[in-house]
MIDOSE-1310 file (N, C-alpha, C; in nm, 2 decimals, decimal comma, always signed):
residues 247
xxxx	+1,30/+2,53/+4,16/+1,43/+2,49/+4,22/+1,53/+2,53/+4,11; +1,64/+2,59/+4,16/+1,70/+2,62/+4,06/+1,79/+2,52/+4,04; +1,92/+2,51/+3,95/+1,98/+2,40/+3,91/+2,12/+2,40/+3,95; +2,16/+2,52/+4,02/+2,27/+2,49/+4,13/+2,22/+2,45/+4,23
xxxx	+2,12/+2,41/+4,25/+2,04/+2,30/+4,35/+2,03/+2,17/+4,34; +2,09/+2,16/+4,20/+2,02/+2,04/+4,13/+2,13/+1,92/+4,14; +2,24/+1,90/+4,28/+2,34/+1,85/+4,28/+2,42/+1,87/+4,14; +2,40/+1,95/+4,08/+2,52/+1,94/+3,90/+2,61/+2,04/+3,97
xxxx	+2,76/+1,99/+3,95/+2,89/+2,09/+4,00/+2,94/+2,20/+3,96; +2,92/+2,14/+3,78/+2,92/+2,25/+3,72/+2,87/+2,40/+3,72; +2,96/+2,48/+3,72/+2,87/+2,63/+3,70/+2,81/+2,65/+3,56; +2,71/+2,73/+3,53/+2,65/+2,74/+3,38/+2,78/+2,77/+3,28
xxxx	+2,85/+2,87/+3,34/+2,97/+2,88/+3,25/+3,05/+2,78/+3,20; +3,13/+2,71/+3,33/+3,13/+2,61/+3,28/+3,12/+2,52/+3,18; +3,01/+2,44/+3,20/+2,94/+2,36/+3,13/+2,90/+2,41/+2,95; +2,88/+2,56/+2,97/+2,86/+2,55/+2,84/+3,00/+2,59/+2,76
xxxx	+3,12/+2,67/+2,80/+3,22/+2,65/+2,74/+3,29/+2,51/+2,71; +3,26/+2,39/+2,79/+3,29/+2,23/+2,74/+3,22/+2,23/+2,64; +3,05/+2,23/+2,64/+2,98/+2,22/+2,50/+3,05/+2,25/+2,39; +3,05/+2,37/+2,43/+3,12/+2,45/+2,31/+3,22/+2,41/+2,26
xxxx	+3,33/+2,36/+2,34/+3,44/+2,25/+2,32/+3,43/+2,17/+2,24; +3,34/+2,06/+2,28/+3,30/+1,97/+2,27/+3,21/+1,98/+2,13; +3,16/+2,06/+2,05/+3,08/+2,12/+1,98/+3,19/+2,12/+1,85; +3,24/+2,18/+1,84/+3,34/+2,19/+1,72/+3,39/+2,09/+1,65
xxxx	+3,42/+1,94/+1,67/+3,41/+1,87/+1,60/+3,29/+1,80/+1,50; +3,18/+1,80/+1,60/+3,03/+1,80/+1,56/+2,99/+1,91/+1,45; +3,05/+2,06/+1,49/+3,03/+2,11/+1,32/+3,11/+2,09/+1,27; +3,24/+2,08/+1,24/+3,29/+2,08/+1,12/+3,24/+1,94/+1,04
xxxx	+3,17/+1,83/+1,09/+3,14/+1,73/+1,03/+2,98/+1,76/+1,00; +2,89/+1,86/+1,04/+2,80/+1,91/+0,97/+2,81/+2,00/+0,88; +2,92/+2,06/+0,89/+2,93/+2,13/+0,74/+2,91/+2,10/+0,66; +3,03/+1,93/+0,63/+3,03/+1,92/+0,55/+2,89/+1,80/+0,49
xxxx	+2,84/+1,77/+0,56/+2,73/+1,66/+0,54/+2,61/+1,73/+0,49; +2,58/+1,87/+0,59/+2,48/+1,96/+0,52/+2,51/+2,05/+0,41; +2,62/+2,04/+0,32/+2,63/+2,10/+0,22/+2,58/+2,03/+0,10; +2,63/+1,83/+0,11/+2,51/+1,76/+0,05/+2,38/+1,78/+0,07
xxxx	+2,33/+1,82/+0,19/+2,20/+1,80/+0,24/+2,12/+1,90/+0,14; +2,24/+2,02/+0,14/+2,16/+2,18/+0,08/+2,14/+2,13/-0,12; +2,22/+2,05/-0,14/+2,22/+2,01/-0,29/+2,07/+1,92/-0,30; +2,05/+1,86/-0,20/+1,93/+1,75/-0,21/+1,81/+1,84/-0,21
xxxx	+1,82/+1,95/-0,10/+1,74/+2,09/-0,11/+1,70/+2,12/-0,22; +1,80/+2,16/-0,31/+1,81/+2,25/-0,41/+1,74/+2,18/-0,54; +1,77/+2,04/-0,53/+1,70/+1,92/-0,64/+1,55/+1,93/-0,60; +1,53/+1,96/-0,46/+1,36/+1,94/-0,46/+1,33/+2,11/-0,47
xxxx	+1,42/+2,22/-0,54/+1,33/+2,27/-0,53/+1,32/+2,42/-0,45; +1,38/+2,39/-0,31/+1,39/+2,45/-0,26/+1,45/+2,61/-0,21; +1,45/+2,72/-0,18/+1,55/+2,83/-0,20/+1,65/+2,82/-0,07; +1,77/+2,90/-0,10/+1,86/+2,87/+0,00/+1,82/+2,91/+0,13
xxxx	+1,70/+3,03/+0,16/+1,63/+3,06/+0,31/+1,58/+2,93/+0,33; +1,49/+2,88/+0,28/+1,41/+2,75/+0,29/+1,51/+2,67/+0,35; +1,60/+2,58/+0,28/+1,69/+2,51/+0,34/+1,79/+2,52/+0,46; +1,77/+2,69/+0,48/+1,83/+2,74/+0,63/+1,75/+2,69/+0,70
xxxx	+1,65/+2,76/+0,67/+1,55/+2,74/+0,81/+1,50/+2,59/+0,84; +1,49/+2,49/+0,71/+1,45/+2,35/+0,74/+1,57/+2,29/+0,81; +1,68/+2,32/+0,83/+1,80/+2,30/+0,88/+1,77/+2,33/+1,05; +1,77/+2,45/+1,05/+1,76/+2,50/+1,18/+1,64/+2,48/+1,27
xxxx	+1,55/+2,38/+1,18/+1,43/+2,35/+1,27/+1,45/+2,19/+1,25; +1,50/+2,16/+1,20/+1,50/+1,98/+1,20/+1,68/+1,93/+1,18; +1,70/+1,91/+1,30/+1,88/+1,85/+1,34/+1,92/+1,75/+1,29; +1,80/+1,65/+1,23/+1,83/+1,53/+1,16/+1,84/+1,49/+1,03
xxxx	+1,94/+1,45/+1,03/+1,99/+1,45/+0,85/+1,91/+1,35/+0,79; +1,89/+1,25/+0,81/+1,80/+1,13/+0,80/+1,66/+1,19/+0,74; +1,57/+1,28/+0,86/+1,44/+1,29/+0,85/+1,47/+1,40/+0,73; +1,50/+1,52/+0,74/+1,59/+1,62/+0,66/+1,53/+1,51/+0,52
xxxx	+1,65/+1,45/+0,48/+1,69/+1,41/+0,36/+1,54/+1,30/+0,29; +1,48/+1,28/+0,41/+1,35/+1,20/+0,38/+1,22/+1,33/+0,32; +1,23/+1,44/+0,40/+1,17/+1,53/+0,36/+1,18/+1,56/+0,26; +1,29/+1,64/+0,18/+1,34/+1,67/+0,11/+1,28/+1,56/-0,04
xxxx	+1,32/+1,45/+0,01/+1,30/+1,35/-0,11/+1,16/+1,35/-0,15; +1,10/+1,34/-0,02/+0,91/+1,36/-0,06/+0,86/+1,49/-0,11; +0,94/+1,58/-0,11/+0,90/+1,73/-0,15/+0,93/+1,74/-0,31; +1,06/+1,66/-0,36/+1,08/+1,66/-0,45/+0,96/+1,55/-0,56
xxxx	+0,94/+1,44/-0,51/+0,78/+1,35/-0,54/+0,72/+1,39/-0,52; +0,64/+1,52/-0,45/+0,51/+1,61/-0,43/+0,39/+1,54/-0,39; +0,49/+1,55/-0,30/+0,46/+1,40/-0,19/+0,32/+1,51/-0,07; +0,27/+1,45/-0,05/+0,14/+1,56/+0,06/+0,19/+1,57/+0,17
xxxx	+0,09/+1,70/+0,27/+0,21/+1,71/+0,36/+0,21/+1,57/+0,50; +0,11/+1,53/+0,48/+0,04/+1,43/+0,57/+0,19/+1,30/+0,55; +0,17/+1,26/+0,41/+0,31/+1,18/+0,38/+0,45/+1,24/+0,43; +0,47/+1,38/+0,46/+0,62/+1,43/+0,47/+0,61/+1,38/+0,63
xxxx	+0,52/+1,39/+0,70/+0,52/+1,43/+0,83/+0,53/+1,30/+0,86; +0,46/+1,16/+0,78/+0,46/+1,02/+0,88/+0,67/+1,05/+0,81; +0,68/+1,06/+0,71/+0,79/+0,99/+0,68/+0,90/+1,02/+0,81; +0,91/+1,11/+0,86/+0,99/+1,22/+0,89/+0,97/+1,16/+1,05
xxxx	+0,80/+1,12/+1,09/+0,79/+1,10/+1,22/+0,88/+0,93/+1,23; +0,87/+0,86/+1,13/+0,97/+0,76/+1,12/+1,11/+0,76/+1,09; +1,12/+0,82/+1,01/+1,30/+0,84/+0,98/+1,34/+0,92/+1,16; +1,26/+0,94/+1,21/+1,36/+1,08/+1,36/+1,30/+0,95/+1,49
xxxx	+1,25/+0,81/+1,45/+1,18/+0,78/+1,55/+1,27/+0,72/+1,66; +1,44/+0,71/+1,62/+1,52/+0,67/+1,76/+1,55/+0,79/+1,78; +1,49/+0,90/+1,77/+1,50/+1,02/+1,85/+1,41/+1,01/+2,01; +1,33/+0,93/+1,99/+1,25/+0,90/+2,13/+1,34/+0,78/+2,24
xxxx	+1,36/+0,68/+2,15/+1,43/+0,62/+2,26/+1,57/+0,70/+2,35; +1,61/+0,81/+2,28/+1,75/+0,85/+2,26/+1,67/+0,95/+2,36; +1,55/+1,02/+2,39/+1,47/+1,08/+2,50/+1,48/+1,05/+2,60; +1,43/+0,91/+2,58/+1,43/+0,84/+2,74/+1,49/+0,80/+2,81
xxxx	+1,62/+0,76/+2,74/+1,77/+0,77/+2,77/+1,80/+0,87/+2,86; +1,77/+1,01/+2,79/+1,84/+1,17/+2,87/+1,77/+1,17/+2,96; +1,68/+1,14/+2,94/+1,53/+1,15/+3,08/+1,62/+1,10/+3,20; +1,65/+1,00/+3,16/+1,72/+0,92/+3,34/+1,83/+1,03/+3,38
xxxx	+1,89/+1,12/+3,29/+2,00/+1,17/+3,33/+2,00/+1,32/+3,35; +1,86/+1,36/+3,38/+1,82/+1,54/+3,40/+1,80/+1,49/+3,55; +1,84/+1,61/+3,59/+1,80/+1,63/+3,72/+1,65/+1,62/+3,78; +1,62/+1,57/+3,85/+1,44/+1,57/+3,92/+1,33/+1,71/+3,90
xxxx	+1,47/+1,79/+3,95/+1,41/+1,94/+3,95/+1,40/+2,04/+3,84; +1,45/+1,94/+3,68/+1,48/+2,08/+3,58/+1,33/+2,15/+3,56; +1,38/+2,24/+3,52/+1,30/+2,30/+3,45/+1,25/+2,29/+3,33; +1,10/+2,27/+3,29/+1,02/+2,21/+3,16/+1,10/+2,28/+3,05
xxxx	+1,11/+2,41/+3,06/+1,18/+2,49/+2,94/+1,33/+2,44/+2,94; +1,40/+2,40/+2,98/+1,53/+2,33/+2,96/+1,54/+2,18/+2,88; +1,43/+2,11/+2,96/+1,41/+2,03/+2,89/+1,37/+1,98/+2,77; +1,26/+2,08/+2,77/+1,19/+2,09/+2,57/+1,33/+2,18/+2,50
xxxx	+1,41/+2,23/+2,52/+1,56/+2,28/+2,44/+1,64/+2,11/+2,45; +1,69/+2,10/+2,58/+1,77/+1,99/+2,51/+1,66/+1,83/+2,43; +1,57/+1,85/+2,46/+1,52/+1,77/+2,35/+1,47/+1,81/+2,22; +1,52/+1,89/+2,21/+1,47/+1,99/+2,05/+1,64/+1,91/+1,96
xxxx	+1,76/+1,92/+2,11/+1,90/+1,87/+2,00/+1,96/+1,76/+2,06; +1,81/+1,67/+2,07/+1,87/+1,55/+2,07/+1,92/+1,48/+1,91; +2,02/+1,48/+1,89/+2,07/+1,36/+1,76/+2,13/+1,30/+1,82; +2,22/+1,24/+1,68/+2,31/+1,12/+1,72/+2,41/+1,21/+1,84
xxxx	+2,46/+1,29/+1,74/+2,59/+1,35/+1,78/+2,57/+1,37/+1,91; +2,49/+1,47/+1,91/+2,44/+1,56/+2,06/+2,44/+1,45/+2,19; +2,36/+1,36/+2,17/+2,36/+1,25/+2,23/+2,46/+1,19/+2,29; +2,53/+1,12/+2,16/+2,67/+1,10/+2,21/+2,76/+1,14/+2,29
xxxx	+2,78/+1,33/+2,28/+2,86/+1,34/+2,35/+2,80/+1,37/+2,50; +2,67/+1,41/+2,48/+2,57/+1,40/+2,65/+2,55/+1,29/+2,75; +2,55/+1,21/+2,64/+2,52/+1,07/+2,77/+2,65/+1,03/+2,81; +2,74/+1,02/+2,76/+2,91/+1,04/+2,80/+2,97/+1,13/+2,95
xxxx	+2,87/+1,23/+2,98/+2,91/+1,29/+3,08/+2,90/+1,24/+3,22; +2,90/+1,26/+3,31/+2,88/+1,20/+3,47/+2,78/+1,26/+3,53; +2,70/+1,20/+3,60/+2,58/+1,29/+3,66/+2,46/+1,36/+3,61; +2,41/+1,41/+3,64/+2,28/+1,47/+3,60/+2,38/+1,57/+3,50
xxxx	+2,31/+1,60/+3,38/+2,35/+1,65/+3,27/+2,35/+1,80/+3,24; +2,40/+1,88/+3,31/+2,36/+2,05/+3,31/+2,36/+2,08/+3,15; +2,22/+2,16/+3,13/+2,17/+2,20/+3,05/+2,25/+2,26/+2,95; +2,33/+2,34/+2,99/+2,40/+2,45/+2,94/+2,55/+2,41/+2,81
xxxx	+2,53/+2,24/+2,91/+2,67/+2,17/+2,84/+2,58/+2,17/+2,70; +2,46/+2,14/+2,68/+2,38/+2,09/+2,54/+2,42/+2,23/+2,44; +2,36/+2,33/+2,53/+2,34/+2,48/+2,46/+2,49/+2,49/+2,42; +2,60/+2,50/+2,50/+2,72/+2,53/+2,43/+2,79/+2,40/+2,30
xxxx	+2,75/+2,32/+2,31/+2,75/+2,27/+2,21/+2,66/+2,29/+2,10; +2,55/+2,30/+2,11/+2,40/+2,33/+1,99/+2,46/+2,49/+1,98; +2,54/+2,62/+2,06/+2,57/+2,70/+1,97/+2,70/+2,72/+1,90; +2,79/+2,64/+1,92/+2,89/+2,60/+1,82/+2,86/+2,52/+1,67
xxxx	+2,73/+2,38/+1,68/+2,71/+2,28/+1,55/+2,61/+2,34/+1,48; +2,49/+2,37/+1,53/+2,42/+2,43/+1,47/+2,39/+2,49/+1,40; +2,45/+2,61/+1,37/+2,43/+2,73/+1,28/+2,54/+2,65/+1,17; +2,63/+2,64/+1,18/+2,70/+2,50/+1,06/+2,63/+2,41/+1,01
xxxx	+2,55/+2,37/+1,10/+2,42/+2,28/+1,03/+2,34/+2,38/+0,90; +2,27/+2,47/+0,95/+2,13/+2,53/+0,89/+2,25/+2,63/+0,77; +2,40/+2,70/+0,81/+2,42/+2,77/+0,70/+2,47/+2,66/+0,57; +2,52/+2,55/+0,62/+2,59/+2,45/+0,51/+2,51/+2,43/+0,45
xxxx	+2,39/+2,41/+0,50/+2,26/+2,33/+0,40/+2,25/+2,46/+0,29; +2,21/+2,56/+0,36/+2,19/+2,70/+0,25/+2,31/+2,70/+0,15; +2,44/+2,66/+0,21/+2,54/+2,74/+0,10/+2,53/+2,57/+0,03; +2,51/+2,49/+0,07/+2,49/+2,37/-0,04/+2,39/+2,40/-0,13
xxxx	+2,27/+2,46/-0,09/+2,17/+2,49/-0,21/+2,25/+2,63/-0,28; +2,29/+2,69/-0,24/+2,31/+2,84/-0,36/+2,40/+2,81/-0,46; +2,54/+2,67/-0,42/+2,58/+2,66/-0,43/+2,57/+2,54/-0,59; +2,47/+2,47/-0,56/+2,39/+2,38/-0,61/+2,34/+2,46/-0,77
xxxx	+2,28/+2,59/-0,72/+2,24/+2,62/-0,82/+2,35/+2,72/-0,93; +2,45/+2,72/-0,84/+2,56/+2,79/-0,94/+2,66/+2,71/-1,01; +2,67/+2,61/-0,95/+2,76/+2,49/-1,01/+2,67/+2,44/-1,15; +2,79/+2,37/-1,24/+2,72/+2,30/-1,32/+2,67/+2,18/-1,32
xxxx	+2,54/+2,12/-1,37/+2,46/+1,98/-1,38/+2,54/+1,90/-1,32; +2,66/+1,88/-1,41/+2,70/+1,73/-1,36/+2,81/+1,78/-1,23; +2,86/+1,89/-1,19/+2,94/+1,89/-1,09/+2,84/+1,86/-0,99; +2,72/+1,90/-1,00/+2,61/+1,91/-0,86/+2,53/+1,78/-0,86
xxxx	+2,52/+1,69/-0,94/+2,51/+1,51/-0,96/+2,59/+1,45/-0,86; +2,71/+1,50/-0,89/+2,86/+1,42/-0,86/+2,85/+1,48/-0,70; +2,83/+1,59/-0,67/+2,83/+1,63/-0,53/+2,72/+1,57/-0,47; +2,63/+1,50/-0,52/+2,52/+1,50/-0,45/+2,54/+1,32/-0,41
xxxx	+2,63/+1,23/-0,50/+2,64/+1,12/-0,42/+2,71/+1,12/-0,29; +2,77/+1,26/-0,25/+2,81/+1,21/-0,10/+2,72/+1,22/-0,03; +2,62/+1,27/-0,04/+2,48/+1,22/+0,07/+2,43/+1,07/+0,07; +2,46/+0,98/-0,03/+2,45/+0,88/-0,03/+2,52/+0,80/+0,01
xxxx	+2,70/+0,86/+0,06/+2,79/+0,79/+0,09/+2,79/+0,84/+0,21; +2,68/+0,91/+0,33/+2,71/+0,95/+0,41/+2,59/+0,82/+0,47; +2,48/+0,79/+0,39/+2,40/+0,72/+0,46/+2,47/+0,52/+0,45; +2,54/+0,54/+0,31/+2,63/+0,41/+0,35/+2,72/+0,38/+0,41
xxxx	+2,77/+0,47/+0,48/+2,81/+0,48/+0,57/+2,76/+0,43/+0,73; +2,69/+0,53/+0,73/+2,55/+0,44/+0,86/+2,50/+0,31/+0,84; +2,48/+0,27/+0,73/+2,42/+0,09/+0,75/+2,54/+0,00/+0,73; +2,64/+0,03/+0,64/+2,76/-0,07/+0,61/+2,82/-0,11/+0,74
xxxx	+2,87/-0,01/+0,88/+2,90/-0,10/+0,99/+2,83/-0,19/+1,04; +2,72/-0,15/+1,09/+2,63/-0,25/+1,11/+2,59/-0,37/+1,09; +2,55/-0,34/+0,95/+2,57/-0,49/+0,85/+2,67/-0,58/+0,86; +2,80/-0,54/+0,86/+2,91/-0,58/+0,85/+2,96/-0,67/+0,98
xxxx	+2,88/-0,60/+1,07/+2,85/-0,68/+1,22/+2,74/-0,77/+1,20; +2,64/-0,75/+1,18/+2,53/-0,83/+1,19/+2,51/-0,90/+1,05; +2,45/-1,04/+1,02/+2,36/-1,10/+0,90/+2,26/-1,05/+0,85; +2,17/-1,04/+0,97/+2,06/-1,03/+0,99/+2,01/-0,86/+0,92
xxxx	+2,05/-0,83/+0,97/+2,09/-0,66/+0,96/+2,13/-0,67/+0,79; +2,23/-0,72/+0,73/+2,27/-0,70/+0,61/+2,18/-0,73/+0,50; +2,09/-0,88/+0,54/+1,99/-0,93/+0,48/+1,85/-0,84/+0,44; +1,81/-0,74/+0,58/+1,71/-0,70/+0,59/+1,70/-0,58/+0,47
xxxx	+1,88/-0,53/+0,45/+1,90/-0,42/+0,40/+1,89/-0,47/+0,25; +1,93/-0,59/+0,24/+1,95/-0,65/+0,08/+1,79/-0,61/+0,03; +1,69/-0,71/+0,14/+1,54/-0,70/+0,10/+1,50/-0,59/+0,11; +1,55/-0,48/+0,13/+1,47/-0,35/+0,16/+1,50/-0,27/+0,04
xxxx	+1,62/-0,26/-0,06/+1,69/-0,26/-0,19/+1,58/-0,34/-0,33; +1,58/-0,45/-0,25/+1,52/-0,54/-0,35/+1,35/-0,51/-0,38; +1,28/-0,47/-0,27/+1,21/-0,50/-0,22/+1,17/-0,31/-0,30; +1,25/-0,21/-0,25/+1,20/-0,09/-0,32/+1,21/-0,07/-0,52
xxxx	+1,31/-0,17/-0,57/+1,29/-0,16/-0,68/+1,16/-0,25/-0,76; +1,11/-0,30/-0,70/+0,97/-0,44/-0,73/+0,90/-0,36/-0,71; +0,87/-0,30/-0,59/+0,75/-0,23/-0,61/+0,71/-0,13/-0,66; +0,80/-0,07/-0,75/+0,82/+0,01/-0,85/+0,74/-0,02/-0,97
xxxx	+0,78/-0,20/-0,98/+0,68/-0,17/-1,10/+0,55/-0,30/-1,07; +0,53/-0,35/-0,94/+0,43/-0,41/-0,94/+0,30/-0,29/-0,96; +0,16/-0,35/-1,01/+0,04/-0,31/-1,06/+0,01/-0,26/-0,93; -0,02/-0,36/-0,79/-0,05/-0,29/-0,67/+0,02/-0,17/-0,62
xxxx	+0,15/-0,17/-0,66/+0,20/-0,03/-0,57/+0,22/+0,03/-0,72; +0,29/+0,05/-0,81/+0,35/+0,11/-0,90/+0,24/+0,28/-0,93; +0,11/+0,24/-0,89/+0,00/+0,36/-0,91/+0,04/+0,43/-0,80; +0,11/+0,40/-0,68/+0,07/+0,48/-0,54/+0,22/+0,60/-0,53
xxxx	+0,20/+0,70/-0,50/+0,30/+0,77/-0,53/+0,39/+0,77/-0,44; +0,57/+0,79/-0,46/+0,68/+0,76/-0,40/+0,70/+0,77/-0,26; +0,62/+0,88/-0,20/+0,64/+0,92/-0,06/+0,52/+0,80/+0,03; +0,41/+0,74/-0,02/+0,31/+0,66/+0,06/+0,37/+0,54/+0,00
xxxx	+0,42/+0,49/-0,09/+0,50/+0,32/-0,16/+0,63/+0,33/-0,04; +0,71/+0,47/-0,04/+0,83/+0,42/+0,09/+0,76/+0,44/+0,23; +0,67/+0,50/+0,24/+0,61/+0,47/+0,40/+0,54/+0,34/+0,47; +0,50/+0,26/+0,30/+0,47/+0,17/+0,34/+0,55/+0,07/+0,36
xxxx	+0,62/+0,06/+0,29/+0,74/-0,09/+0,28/+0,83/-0,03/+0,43; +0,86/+0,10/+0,46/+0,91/+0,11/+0,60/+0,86/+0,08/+0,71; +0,72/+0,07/+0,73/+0,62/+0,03/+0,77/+0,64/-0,17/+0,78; +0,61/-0,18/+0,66/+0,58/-0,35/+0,64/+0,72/-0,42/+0,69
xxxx	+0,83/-0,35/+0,64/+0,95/-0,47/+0,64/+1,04/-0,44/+0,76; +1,00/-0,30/+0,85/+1,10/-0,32/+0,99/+1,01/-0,41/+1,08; +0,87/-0,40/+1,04/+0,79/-0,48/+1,17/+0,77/-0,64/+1,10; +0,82/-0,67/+1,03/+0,84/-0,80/+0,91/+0,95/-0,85/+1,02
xxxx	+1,09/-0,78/+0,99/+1,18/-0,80/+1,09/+1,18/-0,85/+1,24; +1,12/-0,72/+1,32/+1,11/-0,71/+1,39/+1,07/-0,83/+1,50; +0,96/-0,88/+1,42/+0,92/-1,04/+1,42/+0,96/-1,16/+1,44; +1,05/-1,17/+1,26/+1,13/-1,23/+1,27/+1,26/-1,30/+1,29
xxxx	+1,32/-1,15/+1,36/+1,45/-1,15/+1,45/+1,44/-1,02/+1,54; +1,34/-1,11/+1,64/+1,32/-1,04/+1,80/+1,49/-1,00/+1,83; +1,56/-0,90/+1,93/+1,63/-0,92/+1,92/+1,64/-0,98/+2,12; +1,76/-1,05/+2,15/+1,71/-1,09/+2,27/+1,82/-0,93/+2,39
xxxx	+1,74/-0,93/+2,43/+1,82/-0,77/+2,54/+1,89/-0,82/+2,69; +1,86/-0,98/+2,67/+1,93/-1,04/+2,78/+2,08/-1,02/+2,78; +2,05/-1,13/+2,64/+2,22/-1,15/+2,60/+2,28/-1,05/+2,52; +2,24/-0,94/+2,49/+2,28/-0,80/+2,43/+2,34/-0,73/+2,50
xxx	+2,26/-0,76/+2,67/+2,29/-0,64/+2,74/+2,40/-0,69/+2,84; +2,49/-0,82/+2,79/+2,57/-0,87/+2,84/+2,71/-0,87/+2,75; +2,69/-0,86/+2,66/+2,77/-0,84/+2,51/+2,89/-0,76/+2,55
């Protein structure tokens, strides 16, 4: 069935020149985030093709930056891959979400594309739209951010390696200020949430030098405490989706 069958109003044109639209704000704020990202690259190691292409195959800054970190600890690949399958894992609920909003009739290969660019971003501006979601709005946005994604990261790594030590130190805590960024609202909303973040701080510098973990190397010590202390949480502040979903 094709997809001007698919009740969507939009024509393919359409739809993907809004992406596209809609797409330009989304890169210019990967520019600049993947240009940290290409410095974190460049610390583990990496060459500036490398961090193109890890760019252009993985949309998430999060898992990205978790990779990266384990690559630089020589970390196995078995460890890059739980990390990475954790750091991207509200990529699935953020799935099932889109799921309710494709049409009955898409087509498998549309589908496996716009779930290759599900992120935050992508998300955000998709589930925003009305109706079953024409494919093409994703594509015209994914060919606007994208390639801003995978070249920033490159010219953050070549960039990395031409600058001096401490200019590329100093550049490299805005990747840090991009993820405090992401937990400070939150926190700042929630106790619970700020506390878990305190213990998770606390909780990674101890095991640093406890006898049980201090032997286990960096990439399996953070898979595990991500492991132990979200489902620690999880426990012990269920959250309730009654009164959430009334909020």
């Amino acid at each position: 069935m094709e997809i001007t069958e698919l009740n969507i109003n939009e024509s393919k044109t359409t739809a993907f020149r809004k992406g596209m639209r809609d797409g330009v704000p989304i890169a210019l704020g990967y520019s600049a985030v993947s240009f940290s990202l290409g410095i974190a690259a460049k610390n583990a190691g990496l060459t500036p093709f490398q961090s193109f292409l890890a760019s252009l195959l993985c949309n998430a800054s999060a898992g990205e930056y978790a990779g990266f970190t384990l690559i630089a600890a020589s970390a196995t690949y078995i460890e890059v891959a739980i990390m990475t399958f954790i750091a991207n894992a509200r990529y699935l609920l953020m799935s099932c979400a889109m799921s309710q909003r494709t049409a009955p009739g898409l087509k498998l290969r549309h589908r496996m594309l716009m779930g290759f660019y599900i992120t935050d971003e992508y998300f955000g501006i998709a589930i925003a739209r009305p109706g079953y979601l024409n494919p093409y709005y994703t594509y015209g946005a994914a060919v606007v951010a994208s390639p801003c994604w995978a070249v920033g990261t490159a010219l953050g790594t070549i960039m990395g390696n031409l600058l001096p030590l401490h200019i590329v130190s100093a550049l490299s805590v805005a990747l840090y200020g991009m993820f405090l960024a992401v937990i400070i609202p939150p926190a700042k909303k929630s106790r619970i949430i700020a506390l878990v973040i305190a213990f998770c701080f606390a909780a990674s510098y101890i095991s640093a030098y406890l006898p049980a973990l201090s032997g286990i190397s960096d990439g399996t010590r953070t898979i595990i405490l991500t492991i132990a202390i979200s489902s620690l949480a999880a426990v012990i502040f269920p959250k309730d989706v009654a009164t959430e979903g009334k909020q």
